[in-house]
Structures are given as structure tokens and as C-alpha cells.
C-alpha positions as CSV (number, residue, x, y, z in Angstrom):
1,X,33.9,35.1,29.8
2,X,33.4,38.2,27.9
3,X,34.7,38.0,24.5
4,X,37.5,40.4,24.0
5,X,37.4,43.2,20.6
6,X,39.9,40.6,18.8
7,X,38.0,38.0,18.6
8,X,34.5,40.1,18.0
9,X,35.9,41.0,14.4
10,X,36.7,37.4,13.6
11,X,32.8,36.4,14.3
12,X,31.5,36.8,10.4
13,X,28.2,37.8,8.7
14,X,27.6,35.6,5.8
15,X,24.1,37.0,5.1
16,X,24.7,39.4,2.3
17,X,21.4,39.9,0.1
18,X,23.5,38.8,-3.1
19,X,24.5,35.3,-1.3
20,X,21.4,34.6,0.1
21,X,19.4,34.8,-3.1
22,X,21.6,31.9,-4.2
23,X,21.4,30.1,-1.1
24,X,17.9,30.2,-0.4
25,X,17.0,29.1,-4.0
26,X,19.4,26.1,-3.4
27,X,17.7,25.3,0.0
28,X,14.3,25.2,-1.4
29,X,15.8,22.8,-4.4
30,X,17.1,20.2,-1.8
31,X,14.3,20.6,1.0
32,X,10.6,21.9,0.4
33,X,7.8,19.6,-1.7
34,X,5.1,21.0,-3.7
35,X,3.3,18.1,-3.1
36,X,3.6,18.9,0.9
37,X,2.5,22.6,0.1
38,X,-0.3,21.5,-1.8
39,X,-1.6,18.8,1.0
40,X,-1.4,21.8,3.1
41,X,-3.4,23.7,1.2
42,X,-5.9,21.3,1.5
43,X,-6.5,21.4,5.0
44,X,-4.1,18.7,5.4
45,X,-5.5,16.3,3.9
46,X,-5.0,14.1,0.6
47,X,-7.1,11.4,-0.4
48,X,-6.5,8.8,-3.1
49,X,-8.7,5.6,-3.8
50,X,-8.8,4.0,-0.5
51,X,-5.6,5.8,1.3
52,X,-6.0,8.9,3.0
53,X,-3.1,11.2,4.6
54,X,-3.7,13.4,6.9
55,X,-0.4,16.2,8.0
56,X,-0.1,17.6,11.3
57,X,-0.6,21.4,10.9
58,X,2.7,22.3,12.2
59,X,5.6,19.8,11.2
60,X,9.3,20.1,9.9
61,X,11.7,23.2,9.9
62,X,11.3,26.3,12.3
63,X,12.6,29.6,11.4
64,X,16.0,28.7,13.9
65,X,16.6,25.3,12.0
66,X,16.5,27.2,8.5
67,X,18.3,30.0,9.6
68,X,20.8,27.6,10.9
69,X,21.2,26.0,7.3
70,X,21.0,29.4,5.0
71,X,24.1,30.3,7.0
72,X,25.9,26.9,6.8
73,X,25.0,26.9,3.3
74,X,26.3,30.8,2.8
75,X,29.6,29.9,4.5
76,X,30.6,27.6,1.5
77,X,29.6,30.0,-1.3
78,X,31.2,33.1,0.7
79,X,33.7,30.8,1.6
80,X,34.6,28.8,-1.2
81,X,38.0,27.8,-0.9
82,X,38.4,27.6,2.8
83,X,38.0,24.8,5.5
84,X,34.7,25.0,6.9
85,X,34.7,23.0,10.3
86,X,30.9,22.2,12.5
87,X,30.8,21.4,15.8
88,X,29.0,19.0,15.8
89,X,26.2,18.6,13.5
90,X,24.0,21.9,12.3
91,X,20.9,20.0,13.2
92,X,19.5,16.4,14.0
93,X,18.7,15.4,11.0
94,X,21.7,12.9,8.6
95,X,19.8,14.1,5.3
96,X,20.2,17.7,6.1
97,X,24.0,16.6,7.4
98,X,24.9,14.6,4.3
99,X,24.6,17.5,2.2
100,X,26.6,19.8,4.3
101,X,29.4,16.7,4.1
102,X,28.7,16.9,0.4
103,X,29.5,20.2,0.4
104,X,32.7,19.5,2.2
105,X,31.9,20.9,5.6
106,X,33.7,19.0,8.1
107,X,32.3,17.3,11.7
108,X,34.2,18.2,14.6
109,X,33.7,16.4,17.6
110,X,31.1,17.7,20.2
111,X,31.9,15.7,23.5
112,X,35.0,16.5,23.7
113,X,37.9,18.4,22.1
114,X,40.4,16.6,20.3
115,X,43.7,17.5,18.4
116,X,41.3,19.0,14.7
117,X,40.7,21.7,17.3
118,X,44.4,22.0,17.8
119,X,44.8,22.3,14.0
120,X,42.9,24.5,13.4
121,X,44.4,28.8,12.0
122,X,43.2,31.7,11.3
123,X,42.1,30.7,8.0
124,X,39.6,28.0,8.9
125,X,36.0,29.0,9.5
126,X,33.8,27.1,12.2
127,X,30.1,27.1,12.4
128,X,28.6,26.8,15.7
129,X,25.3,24.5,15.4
130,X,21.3,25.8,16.4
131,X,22.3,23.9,19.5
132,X,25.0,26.3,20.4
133,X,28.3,24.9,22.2
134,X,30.1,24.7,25.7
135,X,32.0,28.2,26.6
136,X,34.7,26.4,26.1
137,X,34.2,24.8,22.5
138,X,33.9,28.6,21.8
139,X,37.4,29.7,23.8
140,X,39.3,26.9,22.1
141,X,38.0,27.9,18.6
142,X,38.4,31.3,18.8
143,X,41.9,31.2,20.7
144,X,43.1,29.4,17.6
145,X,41.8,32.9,15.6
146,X,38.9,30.9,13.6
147,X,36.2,33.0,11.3
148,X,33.4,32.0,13.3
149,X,29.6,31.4,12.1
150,X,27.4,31.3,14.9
151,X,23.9,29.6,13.8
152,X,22.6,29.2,17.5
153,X,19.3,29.3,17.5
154,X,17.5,32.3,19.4
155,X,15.1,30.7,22.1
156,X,18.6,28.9,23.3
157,X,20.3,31.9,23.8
158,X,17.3,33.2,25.3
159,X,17.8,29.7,28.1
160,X,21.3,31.4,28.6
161,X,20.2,34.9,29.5
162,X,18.0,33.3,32.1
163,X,20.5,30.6,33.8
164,X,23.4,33.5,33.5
165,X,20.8,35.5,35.5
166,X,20.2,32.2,38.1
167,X,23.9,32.1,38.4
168,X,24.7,36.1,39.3
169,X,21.8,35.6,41.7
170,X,23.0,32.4,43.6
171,X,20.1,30.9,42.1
172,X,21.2,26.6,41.3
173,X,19.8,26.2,37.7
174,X,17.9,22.8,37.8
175,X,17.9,22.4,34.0
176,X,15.2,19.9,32.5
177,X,16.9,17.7,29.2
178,X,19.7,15.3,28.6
179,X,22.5,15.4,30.1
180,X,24.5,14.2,26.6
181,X,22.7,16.7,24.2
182,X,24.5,19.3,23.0
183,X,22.2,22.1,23.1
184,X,21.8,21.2,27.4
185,X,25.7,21.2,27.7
186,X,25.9,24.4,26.4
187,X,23.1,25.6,28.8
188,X,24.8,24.2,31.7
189,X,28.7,25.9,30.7
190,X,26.4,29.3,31.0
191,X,25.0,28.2,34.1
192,X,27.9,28.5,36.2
193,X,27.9,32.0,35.4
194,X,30.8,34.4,34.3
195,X,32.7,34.4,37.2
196,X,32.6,30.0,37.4
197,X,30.7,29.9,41.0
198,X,27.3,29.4,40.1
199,X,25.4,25.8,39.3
200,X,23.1,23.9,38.0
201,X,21.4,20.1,38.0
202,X,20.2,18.2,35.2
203,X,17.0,16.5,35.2
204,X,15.6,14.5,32.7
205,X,12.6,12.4,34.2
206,X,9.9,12.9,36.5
207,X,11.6,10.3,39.5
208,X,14.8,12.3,39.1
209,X,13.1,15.0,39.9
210,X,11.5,13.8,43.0
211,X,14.8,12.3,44.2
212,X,16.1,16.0,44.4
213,X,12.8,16.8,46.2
214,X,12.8,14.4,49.0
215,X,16.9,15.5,49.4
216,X,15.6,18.9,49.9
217,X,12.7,18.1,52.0
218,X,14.5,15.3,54.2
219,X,18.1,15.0,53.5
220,X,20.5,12.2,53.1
221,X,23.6,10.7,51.5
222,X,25.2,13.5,49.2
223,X,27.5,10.6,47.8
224,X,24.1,8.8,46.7
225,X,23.2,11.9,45.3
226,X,26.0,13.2,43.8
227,X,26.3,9.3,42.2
228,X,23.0,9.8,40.9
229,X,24.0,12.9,38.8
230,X,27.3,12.2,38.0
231,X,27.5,14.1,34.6
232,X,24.9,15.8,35.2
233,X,25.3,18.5,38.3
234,X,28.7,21.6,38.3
235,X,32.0,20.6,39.8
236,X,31.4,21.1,43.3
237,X,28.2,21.0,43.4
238,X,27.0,20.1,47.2
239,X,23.2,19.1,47.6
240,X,23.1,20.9,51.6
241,X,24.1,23.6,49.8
242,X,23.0,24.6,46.8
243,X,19.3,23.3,46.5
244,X,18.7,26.7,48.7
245,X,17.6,28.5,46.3
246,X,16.2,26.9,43.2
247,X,15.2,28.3,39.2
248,X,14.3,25.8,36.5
249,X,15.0,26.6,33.4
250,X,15.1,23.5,30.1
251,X,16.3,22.0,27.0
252,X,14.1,24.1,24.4
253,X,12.9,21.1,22.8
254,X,11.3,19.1,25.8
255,X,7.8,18.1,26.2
256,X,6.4,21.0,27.3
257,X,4.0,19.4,29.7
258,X,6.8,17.7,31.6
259,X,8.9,20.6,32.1
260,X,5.4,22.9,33.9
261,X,4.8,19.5,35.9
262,X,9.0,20.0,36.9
263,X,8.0,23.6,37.8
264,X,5.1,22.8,39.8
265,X,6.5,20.2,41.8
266,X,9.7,22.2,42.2
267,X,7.7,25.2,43.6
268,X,5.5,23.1,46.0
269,X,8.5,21.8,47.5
270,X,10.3,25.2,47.9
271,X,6.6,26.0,49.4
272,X,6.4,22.9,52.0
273,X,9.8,23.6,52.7
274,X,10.3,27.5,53.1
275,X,6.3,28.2,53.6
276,X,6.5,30.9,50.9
277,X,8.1,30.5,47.0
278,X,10.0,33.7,47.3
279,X,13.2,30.8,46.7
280,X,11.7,29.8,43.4
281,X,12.4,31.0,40.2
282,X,10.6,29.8,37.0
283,X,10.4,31.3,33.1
284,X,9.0,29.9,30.2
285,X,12.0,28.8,27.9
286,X,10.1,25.7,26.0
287,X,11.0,26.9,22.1
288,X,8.2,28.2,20.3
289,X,7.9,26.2,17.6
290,X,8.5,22.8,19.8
291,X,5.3,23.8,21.4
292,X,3.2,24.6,18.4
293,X,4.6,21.1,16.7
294,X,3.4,19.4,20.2
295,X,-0.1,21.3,19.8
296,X,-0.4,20.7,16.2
297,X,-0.3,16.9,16.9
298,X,-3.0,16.7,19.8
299,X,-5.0,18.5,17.5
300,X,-4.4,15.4,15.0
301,X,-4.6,12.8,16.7
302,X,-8.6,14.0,17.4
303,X,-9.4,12.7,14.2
304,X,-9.3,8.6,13.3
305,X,-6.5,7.5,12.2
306,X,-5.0,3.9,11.4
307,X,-1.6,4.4,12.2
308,X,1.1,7.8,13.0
309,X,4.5,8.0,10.8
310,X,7.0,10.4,12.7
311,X,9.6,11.2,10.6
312,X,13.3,12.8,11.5
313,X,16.4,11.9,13.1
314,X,16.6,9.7,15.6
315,X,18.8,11.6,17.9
316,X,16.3,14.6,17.8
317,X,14.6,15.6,21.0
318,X,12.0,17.2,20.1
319,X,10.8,14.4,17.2
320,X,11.3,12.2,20.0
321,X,8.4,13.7,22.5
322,X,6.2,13.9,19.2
323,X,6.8,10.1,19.0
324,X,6.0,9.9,23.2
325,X,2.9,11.6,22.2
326,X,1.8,9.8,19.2
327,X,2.2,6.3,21.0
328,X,0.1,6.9,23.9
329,X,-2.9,6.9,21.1
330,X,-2.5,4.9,18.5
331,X,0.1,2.6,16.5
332,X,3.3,5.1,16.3
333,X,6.6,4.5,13.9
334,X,9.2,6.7,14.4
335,X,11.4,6.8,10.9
336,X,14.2,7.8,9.2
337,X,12.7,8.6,6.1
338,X,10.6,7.0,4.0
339,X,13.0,4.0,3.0
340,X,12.1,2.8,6.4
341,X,8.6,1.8,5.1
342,X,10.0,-1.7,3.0
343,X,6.9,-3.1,2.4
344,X,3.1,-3.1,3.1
345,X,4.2,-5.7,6.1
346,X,7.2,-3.9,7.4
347,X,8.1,-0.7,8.8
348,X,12.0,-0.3,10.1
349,X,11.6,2.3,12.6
350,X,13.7,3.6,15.8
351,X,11.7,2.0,19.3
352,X,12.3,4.6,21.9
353,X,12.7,1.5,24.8
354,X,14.6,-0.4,23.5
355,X,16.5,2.1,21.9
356,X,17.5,0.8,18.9
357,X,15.8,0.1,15.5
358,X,13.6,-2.6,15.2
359,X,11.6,-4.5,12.3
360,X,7.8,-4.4,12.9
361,X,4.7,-6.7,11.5
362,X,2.5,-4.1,10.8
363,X,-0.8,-5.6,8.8
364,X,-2.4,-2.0,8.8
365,X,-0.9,-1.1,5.3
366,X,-3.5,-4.1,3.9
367,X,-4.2,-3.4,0.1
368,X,-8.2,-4.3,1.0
369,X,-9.0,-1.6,3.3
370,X,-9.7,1.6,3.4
371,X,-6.7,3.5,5.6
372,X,-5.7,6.7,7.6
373,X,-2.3,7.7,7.9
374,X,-0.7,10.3,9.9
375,X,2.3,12.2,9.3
376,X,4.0,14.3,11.6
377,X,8.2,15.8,11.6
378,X,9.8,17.5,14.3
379,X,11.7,20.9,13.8
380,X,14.8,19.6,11.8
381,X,12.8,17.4,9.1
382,X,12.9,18.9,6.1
383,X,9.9,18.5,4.1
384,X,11.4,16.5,1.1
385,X,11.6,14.0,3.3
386,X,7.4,14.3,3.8
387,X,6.8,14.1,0.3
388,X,9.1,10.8,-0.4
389,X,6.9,9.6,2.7
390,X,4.2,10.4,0.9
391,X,4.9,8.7,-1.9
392,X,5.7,5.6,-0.7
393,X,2.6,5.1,1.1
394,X,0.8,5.5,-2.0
395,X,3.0,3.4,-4.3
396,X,2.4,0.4,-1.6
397,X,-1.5,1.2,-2.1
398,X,-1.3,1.1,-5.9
399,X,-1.5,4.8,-6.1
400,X,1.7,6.2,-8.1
401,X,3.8,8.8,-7.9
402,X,2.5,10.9,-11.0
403,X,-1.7,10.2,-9.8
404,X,-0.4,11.9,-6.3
405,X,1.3,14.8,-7.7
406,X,-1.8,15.6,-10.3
407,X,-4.6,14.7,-7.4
């Protein structure tokens, strides 16, 4: 729905030069490490006694996650009296959230609207997240005449250019994430196009995937199927119908191997089915700095190491396929932050199958031996949280704080 001149003006710019000189100062105080910058500066690579560290080359905050929190962070000093309401959370990480609540920014609900929205005048301001929101998060807030701060991130908006484009087309978006993140329900409100008729499919694994192949090859029950994406597929959506014609767009933050594989099985189906692809449609929308944060750990994971510490929240995607990565090679803790590591024989960290987070024996932090640890973040870690990692690995290897910050 195209937004109408009145609520235009009420969208605001919060980056003035004179704000943003505070701000950014203030950032860099809560999030960057000079001991990060100076492993960095060393190819990488610290070593200390018997411990060595080794950083991916690419890890922690893109250029959409800190543009996201400069302007969360210049809504309370141009703001400083008003209410200042997020959708949601700016990004996936709690320590990055914690200081926004600190700074008395206030959660809104994501899933669904309740009565805050209601509540809220013309005097409140909202921030939209990197992740975006649903078209109608956006119609609610701005029908209740909100200042609006809209930190979405770039490459998304760039997903919703292309599935508005599917939509206007007749093409059915088959969009590759999770159904309950918040960045793919925002994809999927634009998917459906201006005018509400197009649609999409969300896809999250390979097998669902080749359960809409084999319907659009061979057929069969469109209950099944529609029970199979229930939450995941636009109202109406009819399987003899709208797997016609096909464009696959994603989640920015998937593993970017998994999404091509989706393309290419996508297009070979069209192909067997149609004999040509002219019914396929495929762009590149995997973010830019998921993919170099992906590549940066292959490239680490070529050298030796004992063990890999992910660190970020445990609700971000893209942190997660680091950790899918990272455990196909070598012992792999996803963590919080570095209280996670208790002890040289326990390391509390989030297990991505079970799905909760578990308590592990882990003998590899021995005193006695020589070690090799890697450390990698996703885009939303900030790298504070690197250096207290950092830290703590020395301290249980005997190595303190002030010997690491004067190697």
C-alpha cells in the first residue's frame, strides 16, 4: 500500500552530523575492543604461553546492524523526552538490546499486535528493526500518527523490491528462511504484492523443498500440502495453482550454499516439468556481509584448531549457520558471551538439536597443553563481546587480563 504524503512527513531523520558525533562516540564506548583491533592487526592471531586465538577475518557488526543502532541510539538523544517504542528487537543480540532497555526504549510485540499499539499518539516515536516489519506493523503504527525510525536494513529491502516484482508478475515467491523470523514475515507481507493477489511459500529445509517438487512434478493431496505449510504459504494459496510459475528469493541471513542448492533444484524441476526454465525466476539476495562472515570462516577452519567459540544471540540466523558450519569440522560452542565459558571443564552453550542450552564436558581447555582456539560472531555481535571472550580464555590458561592487553 503506497504510503500517503501524511504519513511521509511523520517518517524522521535522526542523522544530523551534530547527533551523530555523540552517538557514534557512545557506540564505540559500549561495543568495539582495542584488544580485538589489535588481534586483527596481527593477522588474526594472538599467542600467549601455550594458548593461541585465532579470529575469523570477518566476524561481528555489518554496516546494516550498526546503522541500525546509531539510529536507535540518535532517537533517544534527539528524542529525549519522548516514548520511544521497537518492534521487536533492533537486532539479535540481548547485550546490544539491554542497553537500548537501559536507555528506556521500549519492546513492542512482533508476532502479533496487541493493545501498546492501540496506545500509542502522535507523540510516540517507533523504530522499525534491520529486520524490517509486516505491512501491516507499519499501517497500524503509522495510522496511530507515530514519528517513525526506520532502521531496515538495505539488502532486505532489496528481497522486497524483488518479491514485489514476483508478485506484479504472477510469479509465487518461494521464500527460503523461517517461517517465525521477523525479517521473513516481512518479506512474505511484500510478497503478496500491492494489490494483495500475489504469493509466496516458505521453505526452510532441503526435504521441504523437495515435497513442493514432487507436488509440482506429480501432484497430490493439496490438504497435505497445505497442512505441511500451515504458517508458512498466503491465504489462499492453492498448490494446482500457483506453483506455475516459480521465483525464489530468501531470508538474507541463510546459508548461502543452501539457498543456490534451493535454486538449482527449483529450476531443474521447472526444466523436467516445462522442458525450458523460461517459468523460473532466481536473484541473488543472500546479504553481503552474511556471505563474507560464511567465507571468512571456511577460510579458518583450514588451519588447526582445538576447538570453535561462536559467539551471539541465540535467536540469530545468521550466527546460527556459522555454528552449522563450524560443527561439521571440529568441536563447535555456540555462546552467549563469554560468561558461558565457567570453567576450564565447562562450556554453557546453545545446542542447535536439541534446541536449548546445554552444559558440556569439554577437557580441551587442559592447563598442560598447548591449545588453538577459534573465535567467530555473526553480524549482530558486537565486538566487546570478543574481547571479554578473549579474556576469559586466557584467564582459565593463567594468562591475565593486563599480559593480553600489553602482548
Amino acid at each position: 500500500m503506497p504510503t500517503s504524503p501524511e504519513r511521509q512527513k511523520r517518517r524522521v531523520n535522526v542523522r544530523t552530523p551534530e547527533v551523530m558525533e555523540r552517538v557514534q562516540a557512545e557506540v564505540a564506548d559500549h561495543y568495539q575492543s582495542s584488544i580485538v583491533e589489535k588481534v586483527r592487526a596481527r593477522n588474526g592471531v594472538m599467542t600467549i604461553g601455550n594458548t593461541t586465538i585465532r579470529l575469523a577475518k570477518q566476524f561481528g557488526f555489518c554496516y546494516g546492524v550498526e546503522r541500525a543502532i546509531d539510529l536507535a541510539y540518535a532517537s533517544r538523544r534527539v528524542f529525549p523526552v519522548h516514548r520511544i517504542f521497537l518492534i521487536g528487537e533492533i537486532i539479535h543480540n540481548p547485550e546490544v538490546n539491554r542497553q537500548l532497555e537501559a536507555m528506556n526504549i521500549v519492546s513492542l510485540p512482533w508476532r502479533e499486535m496487541n493493545g501498546q499499539y492501540d496506545d500509542l499518539n502522535e507523540n510516540d516515536v517507533v523504530i522499525v528493526p534491520a529486520f524490517g516489519a509486516p505491512i501491516s506493523f507499519m499501517d497500524k503504527v503509522e495510522s496511530r500518527g507515530c514519528l517513525t525510525v526506520d532502521t531496515t536494513c538495505g539488502d532486505v529491502m532489496k528481497v522486497w523490491k524483488r518479491v514485489r516484482g514476483f508478485a506484479r508478475d504472477g510469479i509465487t515467491s518461494i521464500i527460503h528462511g523461517k517461517a517465525d523470523h521477523e525479517e521473513t514475515r516481512a518479506t512474505a507481507s511484500r510478497a503478496v504484492g500491492e494489490d494483495g493477489r500475489g504469493h509466496y511459500l516458505i521453505v526452510l529445509t532441503l526435504e521441504d523443498v523437495d515435497f513442493v517438487l514432487d507436488y509440482l512434478l506429480h501432484g497430490g493431496s493439496a490438504d497435505a500440502f497445505r497442512e505441511r505449510f500451515a504458517g508458512a504459504m498466503s491465504e489462499g494459496f492453492n498448490p494446482d495453482i500457483h506453483l506455475a510459475l516459480l521465483g525464489v528469493a530468501n531470508q538474507t541471513t541463510m546459508l548461502k550454499s543452501e539457498t543456490e542448492e534451493i535454486q538449482r533444484r527449483v529450476r531443474e524441476a521447472i526444466v523436467k516439468r516445462d522442458g525450458h526454465a523460461d517459468n523460473f525466476s532466481v536473484f541473488d539476495t543472500i546479504c553481503g556481509a552474511t556471505q563474507e562472515r560464511q567465507d571468512a570462516l571456511f577460510d579458518l577452519l583450514k588451519h588447526t584448531m582445538n576447538l570453535l567459540l561462536v559467539v551471539g544471540g541465540y535467536n540469530s540466523s545468521n550466527t546460527t549457520h556459522l555454528v552449522e558450519i563450524g560443527e561439521k569440522e571440529l568441536p563447535t560452542f555456540f555462546i552467549r558471551s563469554a560468561e558461558c565459558i565457567v570453567s576450564l571443564e565447562e562450556i554453557i552453550h546453545y545446542d542447535l538439536h536439541q534446541k536449548e542450552e546445554v552444559s558440556a564436558y569439554s577437557a580441551l581447555f587442559s592447563a598442560e597443553e598447548p591449545i588453538v582456539v577459534g573465535i567467530t560472531a555473526g553480524a549482530s555481535c558486537p565486538s566487546n563481546l570478543i574481547e571479554d571472550t578473549i579474556l576469559k580464555i586466557f584467564e582459565l590458561r593463567g594468562v591475565d587480563a593486563e599480559a593480553v592487553r600489553s602482548a
